[in-house]
C-alpha positions as CSV (number, residue, x, y, z in Angstrom):
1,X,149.8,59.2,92.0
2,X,149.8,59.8,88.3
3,X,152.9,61.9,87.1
4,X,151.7,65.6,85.8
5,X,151.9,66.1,82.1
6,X,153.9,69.1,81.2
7,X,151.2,71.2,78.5
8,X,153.3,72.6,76.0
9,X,152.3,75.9,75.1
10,X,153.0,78.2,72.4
11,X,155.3,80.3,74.3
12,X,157.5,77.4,75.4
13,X,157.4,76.1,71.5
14,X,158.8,79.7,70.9
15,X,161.1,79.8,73.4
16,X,163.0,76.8,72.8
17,X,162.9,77.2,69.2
18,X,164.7,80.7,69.9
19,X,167.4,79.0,72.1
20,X,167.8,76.3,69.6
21,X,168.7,78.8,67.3
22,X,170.9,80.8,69.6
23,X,172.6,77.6,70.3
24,X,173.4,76.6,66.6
25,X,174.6,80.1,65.8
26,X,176.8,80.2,68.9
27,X,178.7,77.0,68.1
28,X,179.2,77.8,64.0
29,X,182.6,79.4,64.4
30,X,183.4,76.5,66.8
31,X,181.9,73.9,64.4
32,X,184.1,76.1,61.6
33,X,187.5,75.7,63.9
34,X,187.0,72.2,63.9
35,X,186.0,71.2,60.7
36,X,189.3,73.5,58.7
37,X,191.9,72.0,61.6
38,X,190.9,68.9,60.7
39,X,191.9,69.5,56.5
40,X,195.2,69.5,55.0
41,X,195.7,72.6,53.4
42,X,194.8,72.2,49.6
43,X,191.4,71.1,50.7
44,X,190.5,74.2,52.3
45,X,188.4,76.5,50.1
46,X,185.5,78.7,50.7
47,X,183.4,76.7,48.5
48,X,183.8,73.7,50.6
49,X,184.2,75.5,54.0
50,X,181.5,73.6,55.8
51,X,181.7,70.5,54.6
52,X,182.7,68.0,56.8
53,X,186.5,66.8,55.3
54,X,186.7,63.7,53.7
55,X,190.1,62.8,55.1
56,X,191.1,63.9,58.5
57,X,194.3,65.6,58.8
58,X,196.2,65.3,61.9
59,X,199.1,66.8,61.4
60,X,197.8,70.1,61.8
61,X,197.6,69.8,65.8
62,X,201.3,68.5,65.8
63,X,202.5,70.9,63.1
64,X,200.8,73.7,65.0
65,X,201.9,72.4,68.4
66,X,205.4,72.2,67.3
67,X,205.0,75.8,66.2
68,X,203.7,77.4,69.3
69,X,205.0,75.0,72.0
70,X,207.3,78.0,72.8
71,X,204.4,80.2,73.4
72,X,202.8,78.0,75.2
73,X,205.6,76.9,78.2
74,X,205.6,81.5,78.2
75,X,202.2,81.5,78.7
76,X,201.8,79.2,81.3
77,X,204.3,80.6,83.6
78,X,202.6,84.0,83.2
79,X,200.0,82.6,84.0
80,X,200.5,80.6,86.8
81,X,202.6,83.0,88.0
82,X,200.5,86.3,87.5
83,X,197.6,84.0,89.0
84,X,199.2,82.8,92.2
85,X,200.9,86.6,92.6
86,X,197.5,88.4,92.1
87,X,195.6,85.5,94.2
88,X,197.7,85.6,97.6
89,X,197.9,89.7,97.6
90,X,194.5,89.6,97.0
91,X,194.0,87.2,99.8
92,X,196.0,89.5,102.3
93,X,194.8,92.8,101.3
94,X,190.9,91.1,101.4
95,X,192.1,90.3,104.9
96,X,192.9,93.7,105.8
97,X,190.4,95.6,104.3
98,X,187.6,93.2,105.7
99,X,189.0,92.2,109.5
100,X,192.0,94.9,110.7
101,X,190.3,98.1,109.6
102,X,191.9,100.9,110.0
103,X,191.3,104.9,109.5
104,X,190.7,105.4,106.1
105,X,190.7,101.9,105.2
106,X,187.5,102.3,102.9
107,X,188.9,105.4,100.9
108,X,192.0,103.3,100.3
109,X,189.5,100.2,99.5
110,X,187.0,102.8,97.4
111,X,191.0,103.7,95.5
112,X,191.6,100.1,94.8
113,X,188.0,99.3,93.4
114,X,188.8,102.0,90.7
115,X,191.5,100.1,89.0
116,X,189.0,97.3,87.9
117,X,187.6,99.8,85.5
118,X,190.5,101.0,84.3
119,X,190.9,99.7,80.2
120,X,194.3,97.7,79.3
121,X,194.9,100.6,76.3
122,X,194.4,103.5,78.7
123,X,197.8,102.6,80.9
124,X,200.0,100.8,77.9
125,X,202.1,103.9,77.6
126,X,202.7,104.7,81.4
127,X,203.0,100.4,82.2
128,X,205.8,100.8,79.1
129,X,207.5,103.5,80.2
130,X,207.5,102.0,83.9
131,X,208.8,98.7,83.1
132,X,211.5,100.1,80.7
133,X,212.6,102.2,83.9
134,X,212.4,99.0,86.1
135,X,214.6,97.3,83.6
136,X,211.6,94.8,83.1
137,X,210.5,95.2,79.7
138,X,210.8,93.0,77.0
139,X,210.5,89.8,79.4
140,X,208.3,87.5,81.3
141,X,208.9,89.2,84.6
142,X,207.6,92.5,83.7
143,X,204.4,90.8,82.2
144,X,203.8,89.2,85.3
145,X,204.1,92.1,87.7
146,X,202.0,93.9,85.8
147,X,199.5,91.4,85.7
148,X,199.5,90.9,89.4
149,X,198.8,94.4,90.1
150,X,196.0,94.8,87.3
151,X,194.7,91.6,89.2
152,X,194.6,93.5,92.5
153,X,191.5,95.1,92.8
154,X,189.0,92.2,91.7
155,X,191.2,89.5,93.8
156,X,190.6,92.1,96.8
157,X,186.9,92.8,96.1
158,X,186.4,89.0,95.8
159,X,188.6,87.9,99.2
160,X,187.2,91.1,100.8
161,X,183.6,89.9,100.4
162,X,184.3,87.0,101.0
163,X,186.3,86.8,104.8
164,X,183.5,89.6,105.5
165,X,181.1,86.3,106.2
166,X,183.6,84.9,108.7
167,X,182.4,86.2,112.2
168,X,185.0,88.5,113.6
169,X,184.3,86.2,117.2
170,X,187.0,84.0,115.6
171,X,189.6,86.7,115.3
172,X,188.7,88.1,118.4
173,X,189.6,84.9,119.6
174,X,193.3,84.3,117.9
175,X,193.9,87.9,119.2
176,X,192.7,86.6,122.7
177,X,195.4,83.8,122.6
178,X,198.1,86.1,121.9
179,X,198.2,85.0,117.9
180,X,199.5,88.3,115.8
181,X,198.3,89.3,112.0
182,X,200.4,86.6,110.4
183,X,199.1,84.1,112.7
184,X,195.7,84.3,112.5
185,X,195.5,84.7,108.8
186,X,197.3,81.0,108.3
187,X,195.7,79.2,111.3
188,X,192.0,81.0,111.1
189,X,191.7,82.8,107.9
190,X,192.9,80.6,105.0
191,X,191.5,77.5,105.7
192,X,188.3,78.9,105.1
193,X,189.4,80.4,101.9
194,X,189.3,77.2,99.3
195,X,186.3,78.8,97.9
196,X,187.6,82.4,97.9
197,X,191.2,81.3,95.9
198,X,188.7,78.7,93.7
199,X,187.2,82.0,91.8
200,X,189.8,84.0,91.7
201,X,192.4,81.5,90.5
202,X,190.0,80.5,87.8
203,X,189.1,84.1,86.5
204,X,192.7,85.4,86.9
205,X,193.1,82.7,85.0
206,X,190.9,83.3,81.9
207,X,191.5,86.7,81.9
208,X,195.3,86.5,81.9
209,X,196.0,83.8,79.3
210,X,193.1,85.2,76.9
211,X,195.3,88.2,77.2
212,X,196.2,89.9,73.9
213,X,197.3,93.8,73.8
214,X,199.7,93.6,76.5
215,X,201.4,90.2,75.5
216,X,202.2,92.0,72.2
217,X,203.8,95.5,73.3
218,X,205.7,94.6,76.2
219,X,207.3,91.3,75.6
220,X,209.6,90.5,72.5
221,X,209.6,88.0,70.1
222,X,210.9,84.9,72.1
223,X,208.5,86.2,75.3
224,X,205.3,86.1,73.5
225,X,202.7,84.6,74.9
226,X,200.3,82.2,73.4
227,X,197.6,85.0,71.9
228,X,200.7,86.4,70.2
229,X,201.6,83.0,69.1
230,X,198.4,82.8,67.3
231,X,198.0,86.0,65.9
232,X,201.7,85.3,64.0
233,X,200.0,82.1,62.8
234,X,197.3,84.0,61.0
235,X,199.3,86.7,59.6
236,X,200.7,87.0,56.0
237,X,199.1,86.9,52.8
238,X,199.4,83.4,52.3
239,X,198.2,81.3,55.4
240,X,197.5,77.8,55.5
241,X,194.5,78.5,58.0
242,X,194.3,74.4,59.7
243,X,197.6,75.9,61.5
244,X,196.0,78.8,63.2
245,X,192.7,76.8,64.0
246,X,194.6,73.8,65.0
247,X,196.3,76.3,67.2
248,X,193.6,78.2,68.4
249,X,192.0,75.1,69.8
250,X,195.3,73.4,71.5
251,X,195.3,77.2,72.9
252,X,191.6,76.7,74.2
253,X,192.2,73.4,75.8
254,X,194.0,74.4,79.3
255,X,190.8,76.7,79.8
256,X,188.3,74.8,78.4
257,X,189.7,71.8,81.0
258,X,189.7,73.6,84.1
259,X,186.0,74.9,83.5
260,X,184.9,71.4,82.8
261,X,187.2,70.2,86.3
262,X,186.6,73.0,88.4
263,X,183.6,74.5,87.2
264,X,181.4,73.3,89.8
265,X,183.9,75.2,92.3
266,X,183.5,78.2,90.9
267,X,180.1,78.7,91.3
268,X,180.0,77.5,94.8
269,X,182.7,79.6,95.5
270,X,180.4,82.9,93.6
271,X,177.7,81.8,96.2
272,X,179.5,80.9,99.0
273,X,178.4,83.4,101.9
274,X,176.2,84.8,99.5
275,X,173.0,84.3,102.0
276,X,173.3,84.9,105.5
277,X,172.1,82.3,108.0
């Protein structure tokens, strides 16, 4: 049979034209980044600032690597650490709230839902004050606790949604056999929840290493995380600007890998129980 012809229309012609355009403006500051990391710094001018340079310049990734290597070994055990705190509390408490009800369960679950619209700036003081009484500010380890609990109530809405798909006969069943709350939750329970950890790893993630306000106020100097790294970069009145762009994309790079890697995951683990059978 003879393949159908697609009939382009004028509303189709408009429509792509208006992406096309979206998509050109969306990847200028990108296309910017590149193009001054890639100059040495007496070629950067703003008469020249988008043209393409005429000799590449390396050393600004190394330069600028060298410069925020210590930011980056901080930020990736906050992160990893923050991300596997918030993940496997979330886990548990999705297990709870969604499987071992109990009374008042969904006021307590309605509680924890109000902390994902609670602003970083609104809690800086009180976080402060809390961690200087806790004898964690200024360090790593108060940065990470207070990510994991921030973390808490999207980890829990996401796990809780989640283990709600998986039929309660199977828990019936581990209860049957004499298997406890432990039990059940590391025979039954988590290996069904690859998808489950696969979104919230990867958006505790994002959120925590893009992480700007609180990296700055409750760590000190030699704590700072990568965002604070970069902002250091950029500051003064004379800046040789391929450092902070070389930095901000060797700061982009962990992130911008494990989209492209695990991407896929992510959305299957968004839709995953997402239509009932």
């Amino acid at each position: 049979m003879p393949t159908a012809v697609r009939r382009i229309t004028p509303g189709s012609v408009l429509l792509y034209s208006t992406l096309a355009v979206l998509v050109v403006l969306y990847l200028l500051p990108a296309y910017m980044t590149v193009v001054t990391a890639l100059k040495a710094r007496a070629d950067i001018s703003l008469v020249t600032a988008w043209e393409w340079p005429t000799r590449i310049n390396w050393a600004s990734f190394s330069d600028a690597l060298d410069l925020l290597s210590p930011n980056l070994i901080n930020s990736l055990i906050l992160t990893l650490c923050a991300t596997a705190g918030s993940t496997i509390l979330g886990s548990l408490n999705g297990y709870v709230f969604s499987k071992w009800k109990f009374r008042g369960s969904e006021v307590i679950f309605t509680l924890f839902l109000f902390g994902m619209f609670i602003p970083y700036q609104v809690i800086l003081i009180p976080l402060f004050q809390t961690l200087r009484a806790m004898n964690l500010y200024g360090g790593l380890p108060g940065l990470i606790l207070a990510h994991i609990v921030y973390g808490l109530p999207i980890t829990t809405l996401i796990f809780r949604n989640f283990y709600s798909q998986i039929p309660t006969a199977l828990i019936e069943s581990g209860r049957l056999d004499g298997a406890g709350f432990f039990s059940i939750y590391w025979r039954i329970v988590f290996p069904l929840s690859v998808p489950g950890f696969v979104v919230t790893s990867l958006w505790q993630f994002t959120q925590i290493w893009n992480e700007f306000l609180w990296g700055i106020c409750l760590t000190r100097h030699s704590e700072n995380p990568i965002t604070v790294g970069l902002a250091q970069l950029a500051g003064g009145q004379a800046v040789s600007w391929n450092l902070p762009m070389a930095g901000s994309i060797l700061a982009a790079i962990p992130v911008l890998a494990i989209y492209i890697f695990l991407g896929r995951y992510f959305i299957r683990g968004l839709l995953a129980g997402s239509v009932k059978e």
